[in-house]
N, CA, C and O of each residue as an XYZ file, in Angstrom:
388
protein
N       3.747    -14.748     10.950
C       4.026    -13.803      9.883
C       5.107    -14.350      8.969
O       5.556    -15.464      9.238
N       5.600    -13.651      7.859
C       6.366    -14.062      6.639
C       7.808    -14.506      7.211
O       8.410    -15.531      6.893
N       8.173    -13.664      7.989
C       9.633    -14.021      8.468
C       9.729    -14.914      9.607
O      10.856    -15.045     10.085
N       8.858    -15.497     10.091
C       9.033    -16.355     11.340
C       9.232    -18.128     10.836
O       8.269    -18.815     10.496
N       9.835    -18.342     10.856
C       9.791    -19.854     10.573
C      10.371    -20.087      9.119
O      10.462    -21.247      8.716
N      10.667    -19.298      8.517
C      10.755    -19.115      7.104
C      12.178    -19.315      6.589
O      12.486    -19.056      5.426
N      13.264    -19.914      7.745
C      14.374    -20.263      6.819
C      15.615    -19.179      7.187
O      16.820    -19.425      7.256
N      14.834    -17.748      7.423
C      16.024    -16.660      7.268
C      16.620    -16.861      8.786
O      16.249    -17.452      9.800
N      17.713    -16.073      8.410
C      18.686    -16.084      9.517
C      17.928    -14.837     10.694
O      17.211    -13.969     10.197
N      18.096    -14.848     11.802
C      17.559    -14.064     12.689
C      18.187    -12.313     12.797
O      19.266    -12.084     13.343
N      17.532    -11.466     12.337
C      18.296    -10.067     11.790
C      18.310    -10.082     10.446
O      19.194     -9.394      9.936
N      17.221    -10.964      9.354
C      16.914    -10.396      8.021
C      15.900    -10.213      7.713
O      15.615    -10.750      6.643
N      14.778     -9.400      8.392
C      13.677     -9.396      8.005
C      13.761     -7.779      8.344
O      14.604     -7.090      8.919
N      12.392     -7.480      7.668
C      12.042     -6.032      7.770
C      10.734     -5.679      8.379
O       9.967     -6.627      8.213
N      10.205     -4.765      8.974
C       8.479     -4.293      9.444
C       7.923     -3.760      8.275
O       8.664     -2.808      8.027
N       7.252     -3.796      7.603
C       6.360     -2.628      6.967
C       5.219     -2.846      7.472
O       4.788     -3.761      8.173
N       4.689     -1.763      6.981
C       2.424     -1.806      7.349
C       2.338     -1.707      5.497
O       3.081     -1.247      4.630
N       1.283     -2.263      5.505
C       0.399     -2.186      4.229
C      -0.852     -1.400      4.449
O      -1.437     -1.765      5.469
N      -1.399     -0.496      3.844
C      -2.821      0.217      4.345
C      -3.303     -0.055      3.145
O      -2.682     -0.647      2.262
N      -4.700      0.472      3.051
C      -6.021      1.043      2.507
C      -6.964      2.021      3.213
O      -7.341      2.103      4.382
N      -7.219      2.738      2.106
C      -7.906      3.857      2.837
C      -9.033      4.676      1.674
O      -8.861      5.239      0.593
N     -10.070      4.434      2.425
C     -11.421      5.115      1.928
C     -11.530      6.522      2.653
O     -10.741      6.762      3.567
N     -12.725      7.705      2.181
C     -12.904      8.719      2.895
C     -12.991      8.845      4.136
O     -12.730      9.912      4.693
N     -13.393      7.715      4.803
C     -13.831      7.832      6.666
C     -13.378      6.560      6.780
O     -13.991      6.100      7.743
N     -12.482      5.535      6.241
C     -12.353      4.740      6.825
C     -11.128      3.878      6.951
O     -10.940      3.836      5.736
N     -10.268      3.248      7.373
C      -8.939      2.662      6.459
C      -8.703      1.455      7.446
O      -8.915      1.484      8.658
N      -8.246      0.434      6.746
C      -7.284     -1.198      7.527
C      -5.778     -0.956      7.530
O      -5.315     -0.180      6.695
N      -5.072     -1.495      8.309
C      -3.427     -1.386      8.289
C      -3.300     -2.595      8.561
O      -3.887     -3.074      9.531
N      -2.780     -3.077      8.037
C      -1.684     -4.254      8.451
C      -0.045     -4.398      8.748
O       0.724     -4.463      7.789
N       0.398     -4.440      9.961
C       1.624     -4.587      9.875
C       2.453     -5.899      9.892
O       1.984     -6.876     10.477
N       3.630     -5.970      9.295
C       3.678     -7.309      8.453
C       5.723     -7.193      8.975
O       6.561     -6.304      9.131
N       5.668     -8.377      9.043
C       7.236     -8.572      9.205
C       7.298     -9.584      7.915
O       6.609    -10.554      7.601
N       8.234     -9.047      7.406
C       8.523    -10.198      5.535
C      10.217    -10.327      6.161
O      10.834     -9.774      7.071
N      10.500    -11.229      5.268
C      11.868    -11.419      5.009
C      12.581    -10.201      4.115
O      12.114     -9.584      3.158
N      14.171    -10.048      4.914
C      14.891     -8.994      3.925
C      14.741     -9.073      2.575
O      14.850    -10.263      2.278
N      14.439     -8.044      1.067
C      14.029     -8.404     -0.029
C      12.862     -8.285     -0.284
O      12.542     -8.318     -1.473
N      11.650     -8.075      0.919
C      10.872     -8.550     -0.176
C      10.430     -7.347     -0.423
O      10.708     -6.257      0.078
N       9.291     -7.848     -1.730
C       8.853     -6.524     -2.518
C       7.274     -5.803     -2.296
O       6.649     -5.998     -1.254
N       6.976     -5.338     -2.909
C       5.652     -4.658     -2.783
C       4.693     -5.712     -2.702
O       3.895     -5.986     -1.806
N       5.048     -6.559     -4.435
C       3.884     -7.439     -4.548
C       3.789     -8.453     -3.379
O       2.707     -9.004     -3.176
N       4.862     -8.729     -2.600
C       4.912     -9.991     -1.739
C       4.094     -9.252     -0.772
O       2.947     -9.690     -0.686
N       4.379     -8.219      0.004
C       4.153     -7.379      1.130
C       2.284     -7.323      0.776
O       1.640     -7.338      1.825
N       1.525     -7.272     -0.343
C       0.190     -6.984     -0.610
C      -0.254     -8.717     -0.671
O      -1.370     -9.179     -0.431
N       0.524     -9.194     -0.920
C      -0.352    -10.793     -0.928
C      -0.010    -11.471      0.613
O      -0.631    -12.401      1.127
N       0.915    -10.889      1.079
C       1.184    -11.424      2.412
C      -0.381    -10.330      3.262
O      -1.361    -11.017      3.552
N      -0.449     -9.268      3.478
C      -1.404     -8.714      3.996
C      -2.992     -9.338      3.863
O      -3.769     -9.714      4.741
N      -3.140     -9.277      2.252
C      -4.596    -10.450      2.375
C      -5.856     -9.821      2.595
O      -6.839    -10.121      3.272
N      -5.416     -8.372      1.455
C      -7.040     -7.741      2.187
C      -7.740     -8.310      1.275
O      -7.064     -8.656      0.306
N      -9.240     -8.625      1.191
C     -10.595     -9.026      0.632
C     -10.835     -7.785     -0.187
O     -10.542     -6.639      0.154
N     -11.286     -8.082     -1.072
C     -12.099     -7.094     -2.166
C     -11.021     -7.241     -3.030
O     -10.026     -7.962     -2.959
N     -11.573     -6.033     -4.267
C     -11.156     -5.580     -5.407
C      -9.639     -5.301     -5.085
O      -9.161     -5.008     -3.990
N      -8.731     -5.523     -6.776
C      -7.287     -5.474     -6.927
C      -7.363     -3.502     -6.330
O      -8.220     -2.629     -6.471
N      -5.987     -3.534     -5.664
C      -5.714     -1.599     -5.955
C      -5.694     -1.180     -7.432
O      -5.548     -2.058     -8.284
N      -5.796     -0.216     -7.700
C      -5.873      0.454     -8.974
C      -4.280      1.176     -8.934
O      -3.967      1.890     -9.887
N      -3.476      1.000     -8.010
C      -2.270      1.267     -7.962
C      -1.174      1.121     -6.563
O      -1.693      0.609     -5.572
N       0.019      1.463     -6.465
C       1.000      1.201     -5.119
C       1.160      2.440     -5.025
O       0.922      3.233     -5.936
N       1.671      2.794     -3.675
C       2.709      3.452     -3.405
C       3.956      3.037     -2.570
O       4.254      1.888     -2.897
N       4.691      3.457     -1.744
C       5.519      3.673     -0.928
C       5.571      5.270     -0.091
O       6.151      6.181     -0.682
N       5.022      5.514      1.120
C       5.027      7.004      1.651
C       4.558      7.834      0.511
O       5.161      8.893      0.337
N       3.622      7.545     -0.265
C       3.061      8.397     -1.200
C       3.400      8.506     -2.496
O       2.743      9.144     -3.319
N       4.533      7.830     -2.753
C       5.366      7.768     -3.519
C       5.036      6.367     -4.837
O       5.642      5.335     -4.546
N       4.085      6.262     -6.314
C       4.204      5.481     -6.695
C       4.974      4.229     -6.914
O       5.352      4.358     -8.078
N       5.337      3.319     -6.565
C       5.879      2.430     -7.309
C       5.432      0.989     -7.757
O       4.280      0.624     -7.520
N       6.277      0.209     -8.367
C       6.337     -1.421     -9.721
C       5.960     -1.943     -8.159
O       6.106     -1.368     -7.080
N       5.357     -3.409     -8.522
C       4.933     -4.258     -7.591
C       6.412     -4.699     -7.599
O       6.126     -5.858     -7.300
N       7.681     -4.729     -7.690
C       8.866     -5.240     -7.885
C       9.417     -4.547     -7.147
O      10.591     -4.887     -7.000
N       8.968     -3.237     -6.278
C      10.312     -2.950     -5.945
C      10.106     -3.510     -4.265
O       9.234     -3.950     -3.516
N      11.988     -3.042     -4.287
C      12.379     -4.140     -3.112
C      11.866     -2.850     -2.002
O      11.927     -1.630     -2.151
N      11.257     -3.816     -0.657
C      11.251     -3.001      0.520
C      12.181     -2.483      1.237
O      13.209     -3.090      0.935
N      12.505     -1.371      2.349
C      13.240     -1.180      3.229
C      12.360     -1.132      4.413
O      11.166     -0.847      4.322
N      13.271     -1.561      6.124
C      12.558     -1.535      6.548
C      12.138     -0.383      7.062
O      12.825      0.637      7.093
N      10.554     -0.525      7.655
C      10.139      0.795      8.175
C       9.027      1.086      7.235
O       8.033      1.643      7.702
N       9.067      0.729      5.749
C       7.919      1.675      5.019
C       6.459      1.042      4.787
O       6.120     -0.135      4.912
N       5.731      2.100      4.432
C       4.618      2.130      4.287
C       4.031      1.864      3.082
O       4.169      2.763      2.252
N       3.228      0.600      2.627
C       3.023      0.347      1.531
C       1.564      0.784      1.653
O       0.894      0.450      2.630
N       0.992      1.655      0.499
C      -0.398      2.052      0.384
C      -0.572      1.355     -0.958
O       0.181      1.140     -1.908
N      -1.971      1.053     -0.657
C      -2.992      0.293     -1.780
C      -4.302      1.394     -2.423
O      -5.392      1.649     -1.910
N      -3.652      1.939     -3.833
C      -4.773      3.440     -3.889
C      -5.576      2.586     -4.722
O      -5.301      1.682     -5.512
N      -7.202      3.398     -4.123
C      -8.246      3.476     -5.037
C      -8.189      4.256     -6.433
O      -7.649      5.352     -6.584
N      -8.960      3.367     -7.628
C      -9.525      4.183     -8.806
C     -10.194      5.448     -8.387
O     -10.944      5.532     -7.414
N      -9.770      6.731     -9.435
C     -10.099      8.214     -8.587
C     -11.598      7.849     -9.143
O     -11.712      7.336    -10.256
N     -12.585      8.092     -8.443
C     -13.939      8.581     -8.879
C     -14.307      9.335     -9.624
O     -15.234      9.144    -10.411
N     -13.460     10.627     -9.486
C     -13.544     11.777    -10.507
C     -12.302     12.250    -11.285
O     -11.326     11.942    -10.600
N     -11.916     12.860    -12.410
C     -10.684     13.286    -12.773
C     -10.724     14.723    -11.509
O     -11.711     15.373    -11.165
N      -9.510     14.846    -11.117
C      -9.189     16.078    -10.067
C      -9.535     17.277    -11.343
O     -10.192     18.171    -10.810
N      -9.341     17.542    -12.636
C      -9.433     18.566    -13.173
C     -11.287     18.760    -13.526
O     -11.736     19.888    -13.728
N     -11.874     17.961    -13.546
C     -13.244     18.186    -13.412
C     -13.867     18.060    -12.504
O     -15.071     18.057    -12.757
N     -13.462     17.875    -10.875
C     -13.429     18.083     -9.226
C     -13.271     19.485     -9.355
O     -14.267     20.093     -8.964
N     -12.268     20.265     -9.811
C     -12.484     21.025     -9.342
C     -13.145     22.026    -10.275
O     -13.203     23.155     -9.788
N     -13.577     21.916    -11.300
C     -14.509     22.781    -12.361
C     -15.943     22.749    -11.603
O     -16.704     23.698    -11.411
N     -16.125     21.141    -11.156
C     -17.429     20.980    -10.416
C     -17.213     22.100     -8.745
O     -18.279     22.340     -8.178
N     -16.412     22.467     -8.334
C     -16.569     22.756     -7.058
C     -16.614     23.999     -7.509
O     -17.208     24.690     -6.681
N     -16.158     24.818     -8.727
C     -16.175     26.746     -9.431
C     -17.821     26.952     -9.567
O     -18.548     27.917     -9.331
N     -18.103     25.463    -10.106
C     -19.676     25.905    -10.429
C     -20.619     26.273     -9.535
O     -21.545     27.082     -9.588
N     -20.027     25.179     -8.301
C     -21.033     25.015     -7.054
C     -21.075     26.695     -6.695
O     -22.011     27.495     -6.695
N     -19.230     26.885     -6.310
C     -19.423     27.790     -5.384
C     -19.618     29.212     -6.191
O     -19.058     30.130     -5.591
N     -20.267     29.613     -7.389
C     -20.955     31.077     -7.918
C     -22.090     31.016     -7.558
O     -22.864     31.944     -7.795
């Protein structure tokens, strides 16, 4: 992993997991990086296959491929919405009359 062999002193690295997640399905990766690093490092260190995310988070929380990690968190990789939520739910008023 990122922090093993990598130079840092022993006690500067951090854990995060990186996820993705579809309706029924999701990958995690948990990842030890060096203290510092950021979102974008934490998503190219993980290495999932397919299409770019359509956005980050942190615990749900948007953020810049720049920002710095702490350890412990959870980096999510969100999908493009399929539908706008405000015409989700116009479609679900119609269904249910």
């Amino acid at each position: 992993m990122a922090g093993e062999g990598s130079g840092t002193i022993r006690g500067e690295v951090i854990h995060v997991e990186v996820i993705r997640a579809w309706p029924r399905h999701h990958e995690s990766r948990g990842l030890t990086l060096p203290a510092g690093a950021t979102v974008a490092q934490a998503v190219a260190e993980a290495a999932f296959e397919g299409e770019a995310p359509a956005g980050l988070a942190v615990f749900g929380e948007a953020v810049a491929p720049e920002r710095v990690l702490a350890d412990g968190d959870r980096v999510e990789l969100l999908r493009p919405l399929r539908l706008d939520p405000k015409e989700a739910r116009r479609r679900r008023a119609v269904a249910g009359k």
